[in-house]
N, CA, C and O atoms as a DFTB+ gen file, in Angstrom:
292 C
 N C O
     1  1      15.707      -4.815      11.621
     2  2      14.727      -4.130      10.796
     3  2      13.674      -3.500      11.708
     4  3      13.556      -3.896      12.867
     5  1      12.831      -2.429      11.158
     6  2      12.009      -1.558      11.825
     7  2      10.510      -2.021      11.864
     8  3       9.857      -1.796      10.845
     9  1      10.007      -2.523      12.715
    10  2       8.233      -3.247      12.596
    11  2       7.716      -1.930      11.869
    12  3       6.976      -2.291      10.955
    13  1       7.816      -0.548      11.917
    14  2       6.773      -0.034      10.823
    15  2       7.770       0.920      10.524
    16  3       8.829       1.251      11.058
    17  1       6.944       1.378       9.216
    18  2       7.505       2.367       8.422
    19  2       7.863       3.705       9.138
    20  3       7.316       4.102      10.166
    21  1       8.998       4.440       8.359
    22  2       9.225       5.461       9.378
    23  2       8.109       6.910       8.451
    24  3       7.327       7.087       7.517
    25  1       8.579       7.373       9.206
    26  2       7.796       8.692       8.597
    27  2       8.503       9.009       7.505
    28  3       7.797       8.635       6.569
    29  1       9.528       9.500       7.059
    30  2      10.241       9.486       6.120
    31  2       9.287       8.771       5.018
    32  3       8.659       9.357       4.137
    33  1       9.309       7.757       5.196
    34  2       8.656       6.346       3.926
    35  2       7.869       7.152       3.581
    36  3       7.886       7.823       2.550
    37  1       6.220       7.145       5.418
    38  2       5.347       7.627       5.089
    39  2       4.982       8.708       3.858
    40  3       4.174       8.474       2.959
    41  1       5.724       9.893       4.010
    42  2       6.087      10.722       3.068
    43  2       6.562      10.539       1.969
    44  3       6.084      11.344       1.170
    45  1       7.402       9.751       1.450
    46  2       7.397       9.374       0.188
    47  2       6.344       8.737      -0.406
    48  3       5.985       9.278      -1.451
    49  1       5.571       7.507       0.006
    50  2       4.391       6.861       0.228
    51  2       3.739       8.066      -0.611
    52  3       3.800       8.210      -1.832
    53  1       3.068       8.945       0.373
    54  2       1.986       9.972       0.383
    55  2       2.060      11.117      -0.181
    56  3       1.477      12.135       0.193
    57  1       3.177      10.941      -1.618
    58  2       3.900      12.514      -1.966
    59  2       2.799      13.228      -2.486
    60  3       1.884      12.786      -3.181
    61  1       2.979      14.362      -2.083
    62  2       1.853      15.696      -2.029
    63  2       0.692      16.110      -1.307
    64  3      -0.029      17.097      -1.452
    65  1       0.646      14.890      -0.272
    66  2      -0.379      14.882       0.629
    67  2       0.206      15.518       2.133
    68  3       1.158      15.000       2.717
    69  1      -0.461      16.613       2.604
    70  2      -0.163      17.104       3.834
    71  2      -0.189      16.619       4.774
    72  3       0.620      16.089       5.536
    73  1      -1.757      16.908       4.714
    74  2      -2.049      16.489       5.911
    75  2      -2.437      14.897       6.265
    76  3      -2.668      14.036       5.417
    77  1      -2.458      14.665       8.062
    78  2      -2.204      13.235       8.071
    79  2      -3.611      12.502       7.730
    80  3      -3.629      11.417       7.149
    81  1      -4.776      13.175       8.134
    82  2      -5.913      12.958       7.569
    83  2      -5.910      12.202       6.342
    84  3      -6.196      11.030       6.094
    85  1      -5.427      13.377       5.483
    86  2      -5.368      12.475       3.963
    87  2      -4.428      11.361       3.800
    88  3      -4.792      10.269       3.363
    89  1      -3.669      11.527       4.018
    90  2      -2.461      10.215       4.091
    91  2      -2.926       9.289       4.659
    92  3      -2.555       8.170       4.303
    93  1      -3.991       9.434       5.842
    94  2      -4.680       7.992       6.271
    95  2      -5.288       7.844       5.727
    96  3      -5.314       6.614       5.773
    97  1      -6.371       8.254       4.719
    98  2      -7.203       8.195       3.660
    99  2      -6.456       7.321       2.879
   100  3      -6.576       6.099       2.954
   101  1      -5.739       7.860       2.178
   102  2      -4.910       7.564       1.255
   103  2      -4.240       5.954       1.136
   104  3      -4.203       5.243       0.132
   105  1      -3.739       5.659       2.503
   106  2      -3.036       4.353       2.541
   107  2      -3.938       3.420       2.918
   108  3      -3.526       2.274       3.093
   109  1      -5.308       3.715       3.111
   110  2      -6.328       3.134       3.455
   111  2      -6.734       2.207       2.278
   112  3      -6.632       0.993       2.102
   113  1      -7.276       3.320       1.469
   114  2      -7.493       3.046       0.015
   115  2      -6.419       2.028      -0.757
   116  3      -6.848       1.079      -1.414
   117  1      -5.232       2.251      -0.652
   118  2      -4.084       0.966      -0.742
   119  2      -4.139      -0.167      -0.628
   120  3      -3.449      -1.006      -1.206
   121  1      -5.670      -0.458       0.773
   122  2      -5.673      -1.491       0.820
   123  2      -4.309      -2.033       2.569
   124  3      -3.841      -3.084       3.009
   125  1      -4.237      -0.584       2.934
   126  2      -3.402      -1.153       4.070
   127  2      -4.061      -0.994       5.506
   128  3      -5.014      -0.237       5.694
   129  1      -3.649      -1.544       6.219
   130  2      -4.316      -1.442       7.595
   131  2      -3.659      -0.241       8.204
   132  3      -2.433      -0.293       8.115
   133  1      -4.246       1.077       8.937
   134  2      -3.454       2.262       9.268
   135  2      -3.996       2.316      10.575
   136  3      -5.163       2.500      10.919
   137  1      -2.629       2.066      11.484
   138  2      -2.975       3.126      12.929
   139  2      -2.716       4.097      13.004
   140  3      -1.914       4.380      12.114
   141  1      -3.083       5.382      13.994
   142  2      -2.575       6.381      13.843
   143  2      -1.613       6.879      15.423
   144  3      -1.818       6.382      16.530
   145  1      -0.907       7.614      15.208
   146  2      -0.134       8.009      16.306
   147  2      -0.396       9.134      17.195
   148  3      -0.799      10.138      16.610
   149  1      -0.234       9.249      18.824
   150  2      -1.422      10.561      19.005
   151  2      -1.209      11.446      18.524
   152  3      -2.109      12.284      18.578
   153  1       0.370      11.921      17.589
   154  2      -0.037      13.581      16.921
   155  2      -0.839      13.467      15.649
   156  3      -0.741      14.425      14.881
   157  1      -1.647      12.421      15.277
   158  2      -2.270      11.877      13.978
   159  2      -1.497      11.585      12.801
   160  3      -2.084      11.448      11.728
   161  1      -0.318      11.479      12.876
   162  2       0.554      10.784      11.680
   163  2       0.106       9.255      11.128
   164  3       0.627       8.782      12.138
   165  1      -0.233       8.451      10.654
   166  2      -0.052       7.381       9.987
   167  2       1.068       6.119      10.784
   168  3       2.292       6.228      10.711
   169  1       0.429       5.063      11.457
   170  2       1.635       4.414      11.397
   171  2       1.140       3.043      10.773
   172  3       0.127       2.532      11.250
   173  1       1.900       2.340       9.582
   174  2       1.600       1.052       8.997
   175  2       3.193       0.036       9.503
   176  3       4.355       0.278       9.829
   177  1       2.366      -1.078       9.312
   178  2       3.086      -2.016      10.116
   179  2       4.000      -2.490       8.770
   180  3       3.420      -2.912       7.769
   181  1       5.498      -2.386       8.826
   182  2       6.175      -2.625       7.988
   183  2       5.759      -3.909       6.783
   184  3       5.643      -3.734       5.570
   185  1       5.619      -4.975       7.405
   186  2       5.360      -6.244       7.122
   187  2       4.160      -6.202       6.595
   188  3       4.134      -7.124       5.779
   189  1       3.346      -5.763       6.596
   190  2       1.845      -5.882       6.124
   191  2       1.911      -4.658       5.001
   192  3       1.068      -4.630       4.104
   193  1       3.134      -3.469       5.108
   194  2       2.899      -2.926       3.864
   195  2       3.636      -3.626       2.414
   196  3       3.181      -3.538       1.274
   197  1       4.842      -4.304       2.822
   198  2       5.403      -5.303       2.223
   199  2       4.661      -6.412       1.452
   200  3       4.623      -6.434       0.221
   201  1       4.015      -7.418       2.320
   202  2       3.297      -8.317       1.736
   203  2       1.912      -7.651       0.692
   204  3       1.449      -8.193      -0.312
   205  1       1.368      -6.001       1.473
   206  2       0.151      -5.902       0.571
   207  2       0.866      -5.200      -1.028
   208  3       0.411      -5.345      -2.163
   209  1       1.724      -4.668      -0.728
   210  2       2.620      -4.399      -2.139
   211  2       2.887      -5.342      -3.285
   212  3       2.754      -5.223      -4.503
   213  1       3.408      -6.552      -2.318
   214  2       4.073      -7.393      -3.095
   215  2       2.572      -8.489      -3.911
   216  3       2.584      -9.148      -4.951
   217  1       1.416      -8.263      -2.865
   218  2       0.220      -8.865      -3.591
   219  2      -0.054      -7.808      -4.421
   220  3      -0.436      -8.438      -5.407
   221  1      -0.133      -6.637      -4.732
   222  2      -0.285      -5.937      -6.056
   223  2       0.179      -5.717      -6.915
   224  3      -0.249      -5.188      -7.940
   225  1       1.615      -6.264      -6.521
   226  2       2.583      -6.072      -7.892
   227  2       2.438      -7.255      -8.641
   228  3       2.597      -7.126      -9.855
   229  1       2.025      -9.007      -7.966
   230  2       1.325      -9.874      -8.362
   231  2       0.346      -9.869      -9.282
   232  3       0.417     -10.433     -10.374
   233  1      -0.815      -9.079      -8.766
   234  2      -2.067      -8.860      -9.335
   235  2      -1.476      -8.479     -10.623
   236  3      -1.810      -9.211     -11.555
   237  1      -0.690      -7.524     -10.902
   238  2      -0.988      -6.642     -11.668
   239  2      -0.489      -7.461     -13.049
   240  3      -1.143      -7.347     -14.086
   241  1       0.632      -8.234     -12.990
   242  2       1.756      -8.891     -13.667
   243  2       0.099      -9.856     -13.979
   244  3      -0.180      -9.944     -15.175
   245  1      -0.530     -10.271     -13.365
   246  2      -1.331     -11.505     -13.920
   247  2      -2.480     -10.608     -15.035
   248  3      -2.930     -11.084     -16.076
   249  1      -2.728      -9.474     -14.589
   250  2      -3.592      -9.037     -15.244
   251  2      -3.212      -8.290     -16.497
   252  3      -4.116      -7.862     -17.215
   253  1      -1.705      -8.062     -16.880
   254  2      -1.649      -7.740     -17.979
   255  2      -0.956      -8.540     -18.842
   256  3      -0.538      -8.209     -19.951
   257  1      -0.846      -9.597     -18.309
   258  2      -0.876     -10.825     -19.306
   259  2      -2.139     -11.624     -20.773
   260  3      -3.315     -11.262     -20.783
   261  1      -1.968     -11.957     -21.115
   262  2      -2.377     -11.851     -22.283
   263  2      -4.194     -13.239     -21.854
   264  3      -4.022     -13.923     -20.845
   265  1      -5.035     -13.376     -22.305
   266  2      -6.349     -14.341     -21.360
   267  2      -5.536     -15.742     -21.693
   268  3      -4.828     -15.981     -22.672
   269  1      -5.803     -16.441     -20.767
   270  2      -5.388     -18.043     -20.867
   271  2      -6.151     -18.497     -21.442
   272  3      -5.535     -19.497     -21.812
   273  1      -7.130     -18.586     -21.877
   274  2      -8.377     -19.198     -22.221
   275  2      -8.335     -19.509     -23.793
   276  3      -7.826     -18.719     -24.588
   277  1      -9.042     -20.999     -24.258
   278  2      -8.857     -21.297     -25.643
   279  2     -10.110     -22.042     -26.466
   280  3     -10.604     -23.103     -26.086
   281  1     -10.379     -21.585     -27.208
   282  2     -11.740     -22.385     -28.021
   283  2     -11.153     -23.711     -28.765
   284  3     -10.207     -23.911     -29.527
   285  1     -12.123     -24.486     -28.204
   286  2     -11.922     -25.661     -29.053
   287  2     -12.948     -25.794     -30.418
   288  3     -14.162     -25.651     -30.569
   289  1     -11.991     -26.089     -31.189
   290  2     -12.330     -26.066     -32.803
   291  2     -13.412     -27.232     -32.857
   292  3     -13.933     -27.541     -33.929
């Protein structure tokens, strides 16, 4: 397996975003950690985009669940 995403991804990732500027913006905001490469492309570390995904797809499943919470009569 590949330690970071390829550019390819990147681009799917970032669809409609050009430039790399914004795309680092962009995956920032995600919530991911972004290095950049010297032609300024984006590089995220495979594993850390994985785990921060997989904590939002978490989040999200808990939050549209229905409140746990109950009044006692």
């Amino acid at each position: 397996m590949i330690a970071d995403l390829s550019d390819d991804e990147i681009d799917q990732i970032c669809d409609g975003l050009s430039q790399n500027a914004a795309r680092v913006r962009y995956l920032r905001r995600m919530g991911l950690v972004v290095r950049q490469k010297p032609n300024g492309r984006p590089l995220v570390n495979r594993a850390h985009y994985d785990a921060t995904m997989n904590g939002s797809a978490r989040a999200e499943q808990r939050s549209s669940r229905a409140p746990a919470w109950s009044v006692a009569a």
